[in-house]
KOLGUMAR-525360 format. One record per residue (C-alpha): residue in three letters; x negated, y, z. Coordinates in steps of 0.05 Angstrom, whole numbers, padded with zeros to 5 digits, always signed. Example, Ala and Ser with C-alpha at 12.3 -4.5 7.8 and 13.67 -1.06 7.14 Angstrom:
% residues 2
ALA-00246-00090+00156/SER-00273-00021+00143/
% end
This chain:
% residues 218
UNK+02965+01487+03965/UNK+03021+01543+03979/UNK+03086+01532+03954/UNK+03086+01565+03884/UNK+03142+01620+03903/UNK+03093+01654+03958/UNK+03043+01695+03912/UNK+02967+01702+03926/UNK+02928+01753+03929/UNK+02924+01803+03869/UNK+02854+01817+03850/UNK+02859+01883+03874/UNK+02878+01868+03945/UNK+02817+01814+03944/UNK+02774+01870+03922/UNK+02800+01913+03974/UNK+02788+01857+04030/UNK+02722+01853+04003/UNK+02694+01926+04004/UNK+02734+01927+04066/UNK+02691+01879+04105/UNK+02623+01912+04064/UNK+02635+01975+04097/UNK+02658+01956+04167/UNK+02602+01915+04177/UNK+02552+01970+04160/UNK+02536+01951+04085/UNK+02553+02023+04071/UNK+02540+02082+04107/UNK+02584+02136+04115/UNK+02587+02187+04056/UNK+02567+02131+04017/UNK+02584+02131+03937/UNK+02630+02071+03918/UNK+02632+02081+03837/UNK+02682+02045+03803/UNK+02636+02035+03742/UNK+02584+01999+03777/UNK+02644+01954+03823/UNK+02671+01937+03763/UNK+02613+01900+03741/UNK+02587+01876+03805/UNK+02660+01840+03818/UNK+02679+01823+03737/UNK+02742+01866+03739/UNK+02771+01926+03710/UNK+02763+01999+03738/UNK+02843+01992+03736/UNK+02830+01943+03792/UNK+02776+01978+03831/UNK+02816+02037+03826/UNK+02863+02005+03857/UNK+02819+01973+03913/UNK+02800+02042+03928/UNK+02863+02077+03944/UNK+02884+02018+03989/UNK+02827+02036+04035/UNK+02841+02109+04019/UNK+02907+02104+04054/UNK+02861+02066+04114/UNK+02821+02124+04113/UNK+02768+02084+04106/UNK+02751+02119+04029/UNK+02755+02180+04013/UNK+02779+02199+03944/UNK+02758+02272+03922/UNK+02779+02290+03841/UNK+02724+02292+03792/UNK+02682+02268+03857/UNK+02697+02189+03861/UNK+02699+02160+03919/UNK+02652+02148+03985/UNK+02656+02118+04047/UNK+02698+02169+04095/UNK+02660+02204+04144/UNK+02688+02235+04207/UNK+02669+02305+04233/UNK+02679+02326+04299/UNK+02743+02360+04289/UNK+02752+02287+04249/UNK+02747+02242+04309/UNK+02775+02293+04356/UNK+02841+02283+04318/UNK+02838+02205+04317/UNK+02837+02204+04391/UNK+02892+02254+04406/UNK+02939+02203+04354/UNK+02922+02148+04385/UNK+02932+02176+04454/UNK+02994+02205+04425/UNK+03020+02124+04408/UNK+02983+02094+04472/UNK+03020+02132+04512/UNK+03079+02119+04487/UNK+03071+02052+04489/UNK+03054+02051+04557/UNK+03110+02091+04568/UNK+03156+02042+04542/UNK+03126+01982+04579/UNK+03123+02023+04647/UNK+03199+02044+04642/UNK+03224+01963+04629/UNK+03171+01941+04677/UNK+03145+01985+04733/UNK+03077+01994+04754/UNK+03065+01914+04763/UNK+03073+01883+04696/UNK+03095+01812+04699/UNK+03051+01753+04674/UNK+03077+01750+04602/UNK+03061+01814+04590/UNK+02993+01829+04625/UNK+02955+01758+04603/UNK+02963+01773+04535/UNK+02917+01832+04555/UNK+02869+01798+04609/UNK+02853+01751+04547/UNK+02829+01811+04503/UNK+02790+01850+04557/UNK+02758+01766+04567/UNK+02739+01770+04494/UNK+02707+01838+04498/UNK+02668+01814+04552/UNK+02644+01746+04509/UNK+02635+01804+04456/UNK+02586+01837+04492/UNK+02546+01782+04515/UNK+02533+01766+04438/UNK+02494+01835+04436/UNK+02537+01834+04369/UNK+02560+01898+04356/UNK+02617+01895+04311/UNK+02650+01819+04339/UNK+02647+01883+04407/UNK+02678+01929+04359/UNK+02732+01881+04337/UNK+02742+01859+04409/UNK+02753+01928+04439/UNK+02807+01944+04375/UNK+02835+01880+04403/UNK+02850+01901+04468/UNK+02880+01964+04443/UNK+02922+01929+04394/UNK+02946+01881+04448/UNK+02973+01938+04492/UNK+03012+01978+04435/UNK+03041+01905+04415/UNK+03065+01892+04481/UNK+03114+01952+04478/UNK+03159+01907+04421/UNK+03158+01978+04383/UNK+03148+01960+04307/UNK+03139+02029+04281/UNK+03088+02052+04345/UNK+03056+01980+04328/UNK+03048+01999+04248/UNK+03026+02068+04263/UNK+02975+02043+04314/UNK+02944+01991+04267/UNK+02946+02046+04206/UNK+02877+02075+04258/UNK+02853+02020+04267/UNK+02797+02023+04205/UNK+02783+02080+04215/UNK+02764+02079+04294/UNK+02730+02006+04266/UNK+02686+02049+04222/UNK+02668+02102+04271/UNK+02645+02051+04321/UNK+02610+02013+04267/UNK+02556+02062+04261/UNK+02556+02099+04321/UNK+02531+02059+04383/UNK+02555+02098+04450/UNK+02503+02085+04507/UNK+02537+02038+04552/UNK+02496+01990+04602/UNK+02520+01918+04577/UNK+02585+01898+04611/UNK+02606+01968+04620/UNK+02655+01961+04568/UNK+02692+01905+04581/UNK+02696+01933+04665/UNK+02724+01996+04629/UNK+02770+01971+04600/UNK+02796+01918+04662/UNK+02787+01983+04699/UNK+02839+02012+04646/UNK+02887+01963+04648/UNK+02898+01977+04720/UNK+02905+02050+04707/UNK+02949+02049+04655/UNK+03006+02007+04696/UNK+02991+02061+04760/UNK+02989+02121+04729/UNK+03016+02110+04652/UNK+03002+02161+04595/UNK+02952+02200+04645/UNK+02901+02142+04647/UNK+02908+02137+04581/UNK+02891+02211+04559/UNK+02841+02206+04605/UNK+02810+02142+04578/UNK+02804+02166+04505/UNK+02776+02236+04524/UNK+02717+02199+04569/UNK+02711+02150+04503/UNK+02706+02222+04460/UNK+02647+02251+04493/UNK+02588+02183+04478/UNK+02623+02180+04415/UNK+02604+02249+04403/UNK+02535+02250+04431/UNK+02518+02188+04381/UNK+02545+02225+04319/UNK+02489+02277+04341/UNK+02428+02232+04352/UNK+02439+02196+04276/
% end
């Protein structure tokens, strides 16, 4: 039982952990209506609450909230997803920045196993053939990089994106023969202690172009 002065959950935030884990895994497509009305009644609460649900994963950008529209599950364009990338390069690279200029281009143990363990993951990931445990596992290794810089405003910024690249991946497969990924991203890890920001412009541009091609074929 928690100790009484650490509060739980509000009803909203439940809510909001709720739809969250409807949507990433698929549940709801993109464009998707989420009425308050009918959440309301499906969960027992008041629109008050929903409403409040909803703008949560608003700011996510995992709902969008249009006036006299309601909201729906957000839906990247290509301009969309173009954008994503160039922030997250944008905070990468800074991170990796910040880790090459304390450590060189050989990062010590401490820093790098942290990583090695993620990239391991994405690999057991992709074994599964489960598609979003490979989604998760790829955010992972991300995440795991941008921590290692000890930066807590690159760190919050970084995991603000995080939905939302969650929810592009979740419906849109990129072709990649099984095991690619997890090599890829070894491969990166390398790269990014060589060569820094570079590698990792590079990286998220190559990751652009199948993540374009599958927006087409759905």
């Amino acid at each position: 039982m928690p100790p009484r002065d650490v509060p739980g959950p509000t009803a909203a935030q439940t809510l909001a952990d709720t739809l969250r884990t409807r949507i990433l895994a698929g549940d709801a497509a993109p464009g998707s209506p989420l009425r308050e009305e009918d959440l309301a009644q499906e969960y027992g609460l008041s629109r008050h609450t929903v409403r409040t649900a909803l703008a949560s994963l608003g700011a996510e950008r995992l709902v969008e909230i249009a006036p006299y529209r309601g909201a729906r599950v957000a839906d990247l364009d290509d301009d969309g997803v173009a954008a994503l990338q160039e922030l997250r390069a944008a905070l990468e690279s800074e991170a990796v920045r910040i880790l090459r200029a304390r450590h060189g281009e050989v990062w010590p143990a401490s820093v790098r196993d942290p990583m090695d363990a993620a990239v391991a993951a994405l690999a057991d990931a992709e074994v599964s053939g489960d598609w979003l445990a490979t989604t998760l596992a790829h955010a992972a290794v991300h995440r795991t990089i941008v921590e290692a810089a000890g930066s807590a405003r690159i760190t919050q910024a970084h995991a603000q994106l995080e939905s939302e690249v969650l929810l592009l991946l979740t419906h849109l497969r990129p072709e990649y023969p099984q095991g690619s990924f997890a090599a890829q991203h070894n491969e990166y890890l390398a790269q990014i202690q060589m060569r820094g920001a570079d590698a990792v412009r590079e990286h998220l541009e190559h990751s652009t172009a199948p993540i374009r091609a599958a927006r087409r074929a759905v």
